[in-house]
Every structure is written in C-alpha cells, then in structure tokens.
N, CA, C and O of each residue as an XYZ file, in Angstrom:
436
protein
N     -33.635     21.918    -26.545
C     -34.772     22.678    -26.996
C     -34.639     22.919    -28.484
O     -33.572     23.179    -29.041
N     -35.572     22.833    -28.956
C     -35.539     23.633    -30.829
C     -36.649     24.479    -30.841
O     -37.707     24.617    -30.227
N     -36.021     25.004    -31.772
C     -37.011     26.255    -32.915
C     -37.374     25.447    -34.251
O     -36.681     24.648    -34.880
N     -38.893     25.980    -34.525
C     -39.475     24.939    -35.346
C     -39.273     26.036    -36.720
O     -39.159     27.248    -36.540
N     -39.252     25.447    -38.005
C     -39.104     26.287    -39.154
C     -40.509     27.205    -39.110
O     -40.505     28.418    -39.321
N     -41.169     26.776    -38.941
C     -42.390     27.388    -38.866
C     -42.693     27.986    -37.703
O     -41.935     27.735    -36.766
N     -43.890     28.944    -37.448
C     -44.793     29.812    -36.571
C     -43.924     30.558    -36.034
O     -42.886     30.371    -36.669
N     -43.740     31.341    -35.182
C     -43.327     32.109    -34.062
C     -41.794     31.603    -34.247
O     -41.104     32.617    -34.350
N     -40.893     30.297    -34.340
C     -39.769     30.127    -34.474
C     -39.322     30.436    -32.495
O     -38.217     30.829    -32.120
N     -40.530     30.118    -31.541
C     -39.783     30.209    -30.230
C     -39.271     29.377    -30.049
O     -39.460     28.322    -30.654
N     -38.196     29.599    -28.889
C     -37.401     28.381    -28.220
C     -38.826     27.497    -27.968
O     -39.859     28.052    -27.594
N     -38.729     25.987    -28.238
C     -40.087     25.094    -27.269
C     -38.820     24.117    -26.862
O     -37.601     24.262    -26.775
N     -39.988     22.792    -26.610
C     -39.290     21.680    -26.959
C     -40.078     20.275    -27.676
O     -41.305     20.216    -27.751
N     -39.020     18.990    -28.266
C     -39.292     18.439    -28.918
C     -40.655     18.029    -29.017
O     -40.881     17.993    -27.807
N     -41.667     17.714    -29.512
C     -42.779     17.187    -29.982
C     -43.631     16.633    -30.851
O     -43.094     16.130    -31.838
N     -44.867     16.568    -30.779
C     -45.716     15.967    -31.722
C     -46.657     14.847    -31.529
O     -46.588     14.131    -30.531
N     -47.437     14.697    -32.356
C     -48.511     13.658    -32.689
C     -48.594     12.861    -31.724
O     -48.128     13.484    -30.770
N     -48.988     11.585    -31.294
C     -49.696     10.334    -30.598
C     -49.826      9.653    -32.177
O     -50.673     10.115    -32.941
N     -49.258      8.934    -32.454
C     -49.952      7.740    -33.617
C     -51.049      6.533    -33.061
O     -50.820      5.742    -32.145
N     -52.158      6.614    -33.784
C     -52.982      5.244    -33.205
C     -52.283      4.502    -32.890
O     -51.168      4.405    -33.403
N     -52.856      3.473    -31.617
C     -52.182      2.515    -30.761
C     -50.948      2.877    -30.180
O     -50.380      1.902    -29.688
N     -50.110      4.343    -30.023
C     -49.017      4.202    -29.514
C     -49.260      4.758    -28.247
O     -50.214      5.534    -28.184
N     -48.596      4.535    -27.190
C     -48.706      5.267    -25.853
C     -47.834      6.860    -26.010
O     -47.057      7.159    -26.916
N     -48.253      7.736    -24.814
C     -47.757      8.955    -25.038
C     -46.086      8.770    -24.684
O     -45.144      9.526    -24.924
N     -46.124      7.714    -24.151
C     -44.220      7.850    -23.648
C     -43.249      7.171    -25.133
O     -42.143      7.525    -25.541
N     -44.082      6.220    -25.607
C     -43.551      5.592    -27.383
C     -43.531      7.497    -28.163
O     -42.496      7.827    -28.743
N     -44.194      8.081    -28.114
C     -44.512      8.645    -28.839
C     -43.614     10.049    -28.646
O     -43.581     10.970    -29.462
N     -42.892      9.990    -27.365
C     -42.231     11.236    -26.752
C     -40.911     10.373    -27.241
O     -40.029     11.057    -27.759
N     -40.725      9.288    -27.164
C     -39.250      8.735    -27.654
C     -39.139      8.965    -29.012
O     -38.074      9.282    -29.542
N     -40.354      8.800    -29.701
C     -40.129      8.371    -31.304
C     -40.246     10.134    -32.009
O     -39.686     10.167    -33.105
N     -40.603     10.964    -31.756
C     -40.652     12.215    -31.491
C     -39.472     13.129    -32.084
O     -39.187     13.620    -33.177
N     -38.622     13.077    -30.022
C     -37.468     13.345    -29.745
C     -36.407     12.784    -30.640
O     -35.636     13.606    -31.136
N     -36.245     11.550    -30.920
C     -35.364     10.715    -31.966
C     -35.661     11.543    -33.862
O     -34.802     11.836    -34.694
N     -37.475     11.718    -33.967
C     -37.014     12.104    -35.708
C     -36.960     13.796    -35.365
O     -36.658     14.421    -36.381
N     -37.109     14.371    -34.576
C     -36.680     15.711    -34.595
C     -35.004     16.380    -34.376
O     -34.310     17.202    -34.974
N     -34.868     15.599    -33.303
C     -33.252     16.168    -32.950
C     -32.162     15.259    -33.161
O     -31.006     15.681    -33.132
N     -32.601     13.229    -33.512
C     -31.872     12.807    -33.372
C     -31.218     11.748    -32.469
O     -30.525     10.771    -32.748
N     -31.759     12.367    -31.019
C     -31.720     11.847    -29.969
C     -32.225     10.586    -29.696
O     -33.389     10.455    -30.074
N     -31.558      9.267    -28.974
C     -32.181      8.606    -28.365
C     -32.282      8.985    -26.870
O     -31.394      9.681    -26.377
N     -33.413      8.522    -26.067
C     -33.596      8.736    -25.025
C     -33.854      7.355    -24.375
O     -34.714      6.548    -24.727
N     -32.808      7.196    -23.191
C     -32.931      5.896    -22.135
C     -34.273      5.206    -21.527
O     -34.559      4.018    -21.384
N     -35.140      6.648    -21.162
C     -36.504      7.108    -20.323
C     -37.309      7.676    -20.609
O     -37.004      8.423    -21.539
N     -38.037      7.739    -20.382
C     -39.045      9.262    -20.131
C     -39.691      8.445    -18.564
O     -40.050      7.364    -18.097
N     -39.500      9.905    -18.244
C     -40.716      9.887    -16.584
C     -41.764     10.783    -16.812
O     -41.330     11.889    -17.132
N     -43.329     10.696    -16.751
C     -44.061     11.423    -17.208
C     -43.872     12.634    -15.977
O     -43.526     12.301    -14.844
N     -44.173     14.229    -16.381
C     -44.224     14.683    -15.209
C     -45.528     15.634    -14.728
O     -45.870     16.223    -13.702
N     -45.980     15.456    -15.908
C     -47.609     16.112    -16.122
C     -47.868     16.018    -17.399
O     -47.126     15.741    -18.341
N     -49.343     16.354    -17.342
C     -49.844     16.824    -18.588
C     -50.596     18.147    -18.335
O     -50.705     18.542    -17.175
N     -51.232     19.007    -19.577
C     -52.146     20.227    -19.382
C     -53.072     20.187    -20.683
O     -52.611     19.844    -21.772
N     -54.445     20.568    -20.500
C     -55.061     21.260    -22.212
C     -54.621     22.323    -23.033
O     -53.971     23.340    -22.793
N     -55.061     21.911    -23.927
C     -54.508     23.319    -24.870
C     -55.405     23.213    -26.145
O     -55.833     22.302    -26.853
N     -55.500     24.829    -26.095
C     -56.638     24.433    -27.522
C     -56.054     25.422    -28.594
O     -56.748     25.934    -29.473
N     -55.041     25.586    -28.471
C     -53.912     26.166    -29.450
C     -54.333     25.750    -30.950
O     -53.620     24.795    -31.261
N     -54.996     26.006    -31.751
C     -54.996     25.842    -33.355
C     -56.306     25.242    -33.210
O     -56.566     24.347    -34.015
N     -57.514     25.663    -32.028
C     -58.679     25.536    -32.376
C     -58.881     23.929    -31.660
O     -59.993     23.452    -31.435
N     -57.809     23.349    -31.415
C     -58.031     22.014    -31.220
C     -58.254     21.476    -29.163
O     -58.127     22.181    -28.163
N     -58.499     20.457    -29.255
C     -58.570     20.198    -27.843
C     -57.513     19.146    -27.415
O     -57.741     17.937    -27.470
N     -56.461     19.625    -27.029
C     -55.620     18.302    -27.100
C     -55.128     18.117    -25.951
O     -54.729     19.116    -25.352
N     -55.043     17.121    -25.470
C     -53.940     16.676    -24.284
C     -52.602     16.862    -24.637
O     -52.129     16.694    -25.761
N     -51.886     17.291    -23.411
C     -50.108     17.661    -24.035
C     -49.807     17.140    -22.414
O     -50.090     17.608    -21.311
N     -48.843     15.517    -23.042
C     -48.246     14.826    -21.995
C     -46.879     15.242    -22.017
O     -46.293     15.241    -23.100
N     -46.180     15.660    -20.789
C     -45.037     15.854    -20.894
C     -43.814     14.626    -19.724
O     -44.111     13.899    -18.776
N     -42.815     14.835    -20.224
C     -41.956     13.862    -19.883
C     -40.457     14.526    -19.572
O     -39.823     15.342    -20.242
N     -40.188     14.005    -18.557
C     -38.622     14.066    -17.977
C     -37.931     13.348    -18.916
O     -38.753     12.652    -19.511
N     -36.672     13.149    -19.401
C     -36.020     11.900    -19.888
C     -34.602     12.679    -19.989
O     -34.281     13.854    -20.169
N     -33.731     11.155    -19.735
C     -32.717     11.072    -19.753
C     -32.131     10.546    -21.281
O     -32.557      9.565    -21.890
N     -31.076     11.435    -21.714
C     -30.389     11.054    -23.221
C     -29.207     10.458    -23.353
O     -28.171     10.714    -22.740
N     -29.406      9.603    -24.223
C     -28.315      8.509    -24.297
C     -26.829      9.336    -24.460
O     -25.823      8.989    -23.842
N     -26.878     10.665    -25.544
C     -25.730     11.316    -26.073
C     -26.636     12.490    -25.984
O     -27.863     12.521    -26.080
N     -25.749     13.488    -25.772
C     -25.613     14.990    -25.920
C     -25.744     15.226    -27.571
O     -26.365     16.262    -27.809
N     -25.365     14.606    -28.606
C     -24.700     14.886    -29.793
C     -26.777     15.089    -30.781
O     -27.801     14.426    -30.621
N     -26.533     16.028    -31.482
C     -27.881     16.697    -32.264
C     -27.447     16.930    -33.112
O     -26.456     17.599    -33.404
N     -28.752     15.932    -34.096
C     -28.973     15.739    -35.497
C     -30.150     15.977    -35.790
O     -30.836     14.993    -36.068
N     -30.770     17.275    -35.832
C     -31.798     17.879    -36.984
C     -32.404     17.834    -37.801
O     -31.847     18.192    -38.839
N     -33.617     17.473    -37.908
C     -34.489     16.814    -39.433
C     -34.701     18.968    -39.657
O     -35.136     19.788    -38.849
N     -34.206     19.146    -40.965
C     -33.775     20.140    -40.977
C     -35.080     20.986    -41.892
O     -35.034     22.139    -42.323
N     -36.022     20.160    -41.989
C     -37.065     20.102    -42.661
C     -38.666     20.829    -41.977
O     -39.597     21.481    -42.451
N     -38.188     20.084    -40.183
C     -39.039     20.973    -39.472
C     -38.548     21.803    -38.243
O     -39.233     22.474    -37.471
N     -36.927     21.556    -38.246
C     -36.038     22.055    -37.058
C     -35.337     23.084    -37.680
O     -34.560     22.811    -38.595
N     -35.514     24.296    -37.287
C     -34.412     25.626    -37.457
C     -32.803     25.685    -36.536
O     -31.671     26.088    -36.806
N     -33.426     25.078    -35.412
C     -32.611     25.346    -34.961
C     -32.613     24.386    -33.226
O     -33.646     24.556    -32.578
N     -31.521     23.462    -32.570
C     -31.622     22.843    -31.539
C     -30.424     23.277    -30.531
O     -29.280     23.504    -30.925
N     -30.831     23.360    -29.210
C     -29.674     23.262    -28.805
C     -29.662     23.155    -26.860
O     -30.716     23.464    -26.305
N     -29.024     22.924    -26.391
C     -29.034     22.759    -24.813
C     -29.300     23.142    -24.214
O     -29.451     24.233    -24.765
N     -29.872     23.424    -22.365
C     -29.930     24.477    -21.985
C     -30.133     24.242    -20.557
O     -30.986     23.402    -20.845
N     -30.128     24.215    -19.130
C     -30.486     23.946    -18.088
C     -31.753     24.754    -18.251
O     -32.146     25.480    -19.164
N     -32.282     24.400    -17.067
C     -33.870     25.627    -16.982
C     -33.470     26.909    -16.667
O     -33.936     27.877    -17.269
N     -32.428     27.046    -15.539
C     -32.244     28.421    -15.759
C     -31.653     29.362    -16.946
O     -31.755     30.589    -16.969
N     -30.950     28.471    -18.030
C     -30.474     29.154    -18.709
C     -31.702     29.398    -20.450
O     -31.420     30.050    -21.455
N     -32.736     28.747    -20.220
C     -33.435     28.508    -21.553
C     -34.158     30.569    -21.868
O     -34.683     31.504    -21.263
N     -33.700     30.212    -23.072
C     -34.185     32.082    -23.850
C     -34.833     32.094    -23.253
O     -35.291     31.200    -22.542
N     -35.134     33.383    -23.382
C     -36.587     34.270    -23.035
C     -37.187     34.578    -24.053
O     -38.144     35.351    -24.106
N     -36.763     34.093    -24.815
C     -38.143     34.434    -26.520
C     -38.880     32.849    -26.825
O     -38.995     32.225    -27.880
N     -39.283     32.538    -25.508
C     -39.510     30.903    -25.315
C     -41.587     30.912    -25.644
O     -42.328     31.895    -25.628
N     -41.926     29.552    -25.882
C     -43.200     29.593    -26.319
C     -44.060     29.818    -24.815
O     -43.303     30.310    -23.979
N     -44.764     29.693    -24.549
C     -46.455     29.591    -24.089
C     -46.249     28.550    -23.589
O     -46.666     28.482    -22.433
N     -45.578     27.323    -24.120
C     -46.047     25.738    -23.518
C     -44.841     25.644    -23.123
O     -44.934     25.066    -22.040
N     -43.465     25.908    -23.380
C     -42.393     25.882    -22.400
C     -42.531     26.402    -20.861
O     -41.974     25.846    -19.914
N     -43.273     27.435    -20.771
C     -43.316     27.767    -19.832
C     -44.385     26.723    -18.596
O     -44.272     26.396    -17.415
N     -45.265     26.522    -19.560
C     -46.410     25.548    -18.777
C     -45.241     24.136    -18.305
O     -45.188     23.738    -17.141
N     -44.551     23.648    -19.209
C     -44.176     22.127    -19.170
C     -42.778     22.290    -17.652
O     -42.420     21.494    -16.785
N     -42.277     24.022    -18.061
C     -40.953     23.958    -17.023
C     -41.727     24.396    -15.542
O     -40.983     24.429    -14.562
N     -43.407     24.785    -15.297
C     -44.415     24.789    -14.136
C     -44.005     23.262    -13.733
O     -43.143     22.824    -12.971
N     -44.833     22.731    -14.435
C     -45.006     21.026    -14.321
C     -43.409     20.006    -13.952
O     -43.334     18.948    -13.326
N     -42.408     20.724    -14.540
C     -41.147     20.000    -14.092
C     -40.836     20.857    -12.666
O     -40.911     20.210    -11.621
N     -40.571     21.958    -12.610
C     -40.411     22.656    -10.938
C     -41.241     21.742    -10.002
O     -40.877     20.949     -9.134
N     -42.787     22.192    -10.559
C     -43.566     20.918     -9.188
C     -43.290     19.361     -9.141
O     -43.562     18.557     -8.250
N     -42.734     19.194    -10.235
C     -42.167     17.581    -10.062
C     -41.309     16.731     -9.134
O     -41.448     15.670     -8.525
N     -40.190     17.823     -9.318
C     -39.312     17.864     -8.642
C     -39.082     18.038     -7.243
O     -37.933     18.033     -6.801
C-alpha cells in the first residue's frame, strides 16, 4: 500500500491513468512498477466500481496480483510513503477506495 505526497496522504493502493490504447491490466502493471517499483507476475481482475471523486466519471478497475519481489522502490516524487500489509492488518486512516477495492477482493475470493 502507499501514501501519496499529496491529498489526504491515506493509506490507498498503487494507481493511476489508462494511457490510450493500453488495457486496464498493462496499465495496473505499468502503474505498480513506476510507483513502488514492483514488478508484478499477474494481475487477476477482481472488480471494478464508479467514482466521481474530483468531479470526474471514471471507471476504477481493480486487480489481484502476484509480485515478483517483496523489495520497494519509491518514485519519491509522488510516494510518501509504501509498505506491506495483509487485509487484516492495513491502517485505519485508509482512503474511501481501499475500502471499496478490499469489498471487491473479500467477494472475490
């Protein structure tokens, strides 16, 4: 999970954009990799939800995935702060959409 330098600074997790022509699972790899570092083996989609958070209408696809290494490297530019967590153990000063995405992983499962 990270804390973003900006807004609220809650626990979330990794994200961002869709680039034209990329699929949402390219885009959850390429993501995860310039935020924390991480490569990821997978992603399994496990839902999506709306959100009109900043006025906007956006689809927010979310994904299971498995990581190549444990080891986090920080683009330190938009990451405060990253770090591990099972579901039961993730803060409680967590965003709005953590909570929606860890709905969507419980019913996945």
């Amino acid at each position: 999970m990270i804390r973003n330098t900006y807004g609220e600074k809650h626990w979330t997790l990794p994200g961002g954009g869709i680039k034209k022509g990329e699929s949402p699972e390219r885009a959850a790899l390429r993501e995860v990799e310039e935020e924390v570092g991480i490569l990821l083996s997978s992603v399994r989609k496990i839902g999506e939800y709306r959100s009109n958070r900043e006025y906007k209408a956006d689809t927010i696809h979310c994904f299971y995935a498995t990581a190549n290494s444990p080891k986090i490297s920080i683009d330190k530019g938009e990451i405060l702060e990253a770090a591990w967590f099972t579901p039961q153990t993730i803060p409680s000063f967590r965003s709005t959409a953590t909570e929606k995405v860890l709905d969507l992983y419980r019913s996945s499962s």
